[in-house]
C-alpha positions as CSV (number, residue, x, y, z in Angstrom):
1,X,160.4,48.9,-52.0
2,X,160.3,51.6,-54.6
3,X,160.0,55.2,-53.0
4,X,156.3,56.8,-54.6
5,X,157.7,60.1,-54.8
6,X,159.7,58.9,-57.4
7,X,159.8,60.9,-61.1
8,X,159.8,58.6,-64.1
9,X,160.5,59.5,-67.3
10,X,157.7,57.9,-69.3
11,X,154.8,55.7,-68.7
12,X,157.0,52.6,-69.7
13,X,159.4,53.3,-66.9
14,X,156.1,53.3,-64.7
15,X,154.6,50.2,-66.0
16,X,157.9,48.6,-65.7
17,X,157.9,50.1,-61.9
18,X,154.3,48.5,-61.1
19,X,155.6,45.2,-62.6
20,X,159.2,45.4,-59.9
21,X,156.8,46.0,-57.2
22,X,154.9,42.7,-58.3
23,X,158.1,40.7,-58.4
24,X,159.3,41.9,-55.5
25,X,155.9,40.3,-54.1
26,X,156.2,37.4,-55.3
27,X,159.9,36.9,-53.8
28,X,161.7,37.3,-57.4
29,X,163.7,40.3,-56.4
30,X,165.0,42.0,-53.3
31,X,163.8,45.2,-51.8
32,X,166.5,47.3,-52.6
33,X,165.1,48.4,-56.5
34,X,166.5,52.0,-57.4
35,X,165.3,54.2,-60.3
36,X,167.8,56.4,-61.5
37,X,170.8,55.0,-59.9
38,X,174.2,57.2,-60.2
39,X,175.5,57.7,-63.7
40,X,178.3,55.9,-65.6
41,X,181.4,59.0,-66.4
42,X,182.1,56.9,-70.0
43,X,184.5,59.4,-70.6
44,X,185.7,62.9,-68.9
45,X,185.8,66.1,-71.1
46,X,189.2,66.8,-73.4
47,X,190.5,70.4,-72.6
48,X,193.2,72.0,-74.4
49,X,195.3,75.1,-73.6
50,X,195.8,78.2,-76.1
51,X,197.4,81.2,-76.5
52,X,195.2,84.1,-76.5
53,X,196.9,87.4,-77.8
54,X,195.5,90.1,-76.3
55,X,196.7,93.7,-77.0
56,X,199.2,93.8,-74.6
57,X,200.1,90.6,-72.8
58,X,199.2,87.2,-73.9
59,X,196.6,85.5,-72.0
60,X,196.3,81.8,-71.4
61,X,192.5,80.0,-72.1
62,X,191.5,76.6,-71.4
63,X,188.9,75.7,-73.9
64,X,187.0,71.9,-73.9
65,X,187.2,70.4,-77.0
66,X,185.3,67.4,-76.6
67,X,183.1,67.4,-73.9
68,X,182.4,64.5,-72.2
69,X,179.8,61.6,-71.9
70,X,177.7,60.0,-69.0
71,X,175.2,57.3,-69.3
72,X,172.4,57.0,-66.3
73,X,170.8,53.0,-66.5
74,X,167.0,53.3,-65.6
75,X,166.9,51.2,-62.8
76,X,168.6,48.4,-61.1
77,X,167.6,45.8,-58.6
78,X,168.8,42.6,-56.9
79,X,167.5,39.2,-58.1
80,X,166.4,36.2,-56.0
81,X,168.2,32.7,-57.0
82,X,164.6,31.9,-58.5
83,X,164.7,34.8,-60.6
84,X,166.7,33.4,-63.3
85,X,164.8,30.1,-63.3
86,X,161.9,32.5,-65.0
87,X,163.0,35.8,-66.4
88,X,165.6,36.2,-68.8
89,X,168.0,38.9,-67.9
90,X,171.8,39.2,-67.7
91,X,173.0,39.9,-63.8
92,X,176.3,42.0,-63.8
93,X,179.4,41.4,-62.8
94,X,178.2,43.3,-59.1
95,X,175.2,41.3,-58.6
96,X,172.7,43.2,-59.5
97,X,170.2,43.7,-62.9
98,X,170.5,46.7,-64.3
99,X,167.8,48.1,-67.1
100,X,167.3,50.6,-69.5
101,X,164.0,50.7,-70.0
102,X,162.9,51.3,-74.1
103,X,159.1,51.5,-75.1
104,X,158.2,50.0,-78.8
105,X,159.1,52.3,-80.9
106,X,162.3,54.6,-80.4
107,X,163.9,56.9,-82.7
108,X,167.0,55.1,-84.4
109,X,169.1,57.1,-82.9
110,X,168.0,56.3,-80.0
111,X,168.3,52.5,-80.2
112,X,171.6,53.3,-81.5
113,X,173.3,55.7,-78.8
114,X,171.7,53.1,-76.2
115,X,173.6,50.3,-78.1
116,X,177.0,51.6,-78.1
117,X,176.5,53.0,-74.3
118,X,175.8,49.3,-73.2
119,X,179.0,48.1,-74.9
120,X,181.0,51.1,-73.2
121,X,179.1,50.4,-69.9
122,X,180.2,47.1,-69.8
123,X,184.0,47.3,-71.4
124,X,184.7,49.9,-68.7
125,X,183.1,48.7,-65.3
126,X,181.5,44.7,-66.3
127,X,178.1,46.2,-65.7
128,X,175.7,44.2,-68.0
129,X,172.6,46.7,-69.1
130,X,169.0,45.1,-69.6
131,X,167.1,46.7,-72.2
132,X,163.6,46.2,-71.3
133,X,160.8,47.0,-73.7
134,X,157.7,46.7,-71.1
135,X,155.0,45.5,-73.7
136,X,157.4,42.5,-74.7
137,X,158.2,41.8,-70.7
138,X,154.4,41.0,-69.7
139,X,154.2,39.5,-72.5
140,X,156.6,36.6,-71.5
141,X,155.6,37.0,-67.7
142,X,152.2,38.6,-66.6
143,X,151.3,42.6,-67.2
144,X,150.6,44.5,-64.1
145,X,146.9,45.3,-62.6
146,X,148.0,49.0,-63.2
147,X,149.5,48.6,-66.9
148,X,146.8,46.5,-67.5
149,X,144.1,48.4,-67.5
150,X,143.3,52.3,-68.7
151,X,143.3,55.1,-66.2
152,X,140.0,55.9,-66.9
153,X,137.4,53.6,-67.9
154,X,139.1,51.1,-66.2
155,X,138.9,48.1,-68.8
156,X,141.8,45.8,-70.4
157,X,143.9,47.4,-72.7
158,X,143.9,45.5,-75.9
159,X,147.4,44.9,-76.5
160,X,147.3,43.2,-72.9
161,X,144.3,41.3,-73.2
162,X,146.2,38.0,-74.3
163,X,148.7,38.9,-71.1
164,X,148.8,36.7,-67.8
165,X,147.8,38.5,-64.5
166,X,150.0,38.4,-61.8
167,X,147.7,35.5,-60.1
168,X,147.9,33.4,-63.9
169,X,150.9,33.6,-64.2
170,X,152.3,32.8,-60.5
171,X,149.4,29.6,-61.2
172,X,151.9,28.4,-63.7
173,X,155.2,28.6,-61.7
C-alpha cells in the first residue's frame, strides 16, 4: 500500500502512515495512498523587465519581483463508500482525501500559512485539504499498534491509553 522507503517529515506523518495502513486493512480506503503527492503552483513568479545602464550600451535584466508559491498536501488517498459512514473527512472534488497532516502544537504561523493555502488550494483547483492532527484522529477512531506504544520499552503511551486498538474499535463498527 504505502512504499517503506518512504521519508516523512515528522513522527506525526508516520503515526498517521501506520494508521492508513490499518484502514486500508480494514477495507476503509483503497490501496493507492501517496505521501508527498505533486505540489499545488498557487501562483507563478512576477518578473519585471529594466533598463540597466551600463557604460556604454544599455543592457536589458529581467529581475523577479515576487517570487512565487507552491503548496505540497501530505498525503492523499482514496476512500471506500464505508469510509464516510465513520471518519469525518471532506473528499475533493477529484475523489480523493487529501491531508495535511499538523501535530498539537504548531507555531502560529504555521497554522496560519496552512490556513490560507487550503482556501487557495481549493478556490483554484476544488481540492478540499484535511488537516489531520494524529493525537485527535485515534482519539475518535483507534491509535495504531506502532503509535501506540514507545519504541523502546515497549509500553502504552499515556496520552493513548484511553485510545481504541484497532481490534476495539473494528468491535464497535
Amino acid at each position: 500500500m504505502v512504499d517503506n522507503t518512504l521519508i516523512l517529515d515528522s513522527q506525526e506523518e508516520a503515526d498517521f502512515k501506520a494508521w492508513l495502513e490499518d484502514a486500508n486493512s480494514i477495507g476503509l480506503i483503497e490501496d493507492d495512498c501517496l505521501f508527498h503527492p505533486p505540489s499545488f503552483v498557487l501562483s507563478k513568479p512576477v518578473k519585471r523587465t529594466f533598463h540597466k545602464k551600463l557604460k556604454t550600451k544599455v543592457k536589458i535584466v529581467e529581475k523577479t519581483i515576487l517570487q512565487g508559491h507552491n503548496y505540497q498536501a501530505d498525503c492523499m488517498f482514496t476512500p471506500t463508500f464505508s469510509f464516510f459512514d465513520k471518519i469525518d473527512m471532506m473528499l475533493s472534488c477529484d475523489g480523493s482525501v487529501w491531508v495535511d497532516v499538523k501535530g498539537i502544537w504548531t507555531q502560529n504561523t504555521s497554522a496560519q500559512k496552512f490556513s490560507v493555502n487550503r482556501k487557495w488550494v481549493y478556490q483554484k483547483f476544488g481540492i478540499y485539504i484535511n488537516k489531520v492532527v494524529p493525537e485527535k484522529l485515534f482519539k475518535n477512531t483507534w491509535c495504531p499498534e506502532s503509535a501506540r506504544l514507545s519504541p523502546k520499552m515497549k509500553q502504552v503511551r499515556k496520552k493513548y491509553a484511553k485510545c481504541k486498538t484497532l481490534k476495539e474499535y473494528n468491535e464497535t463498527i
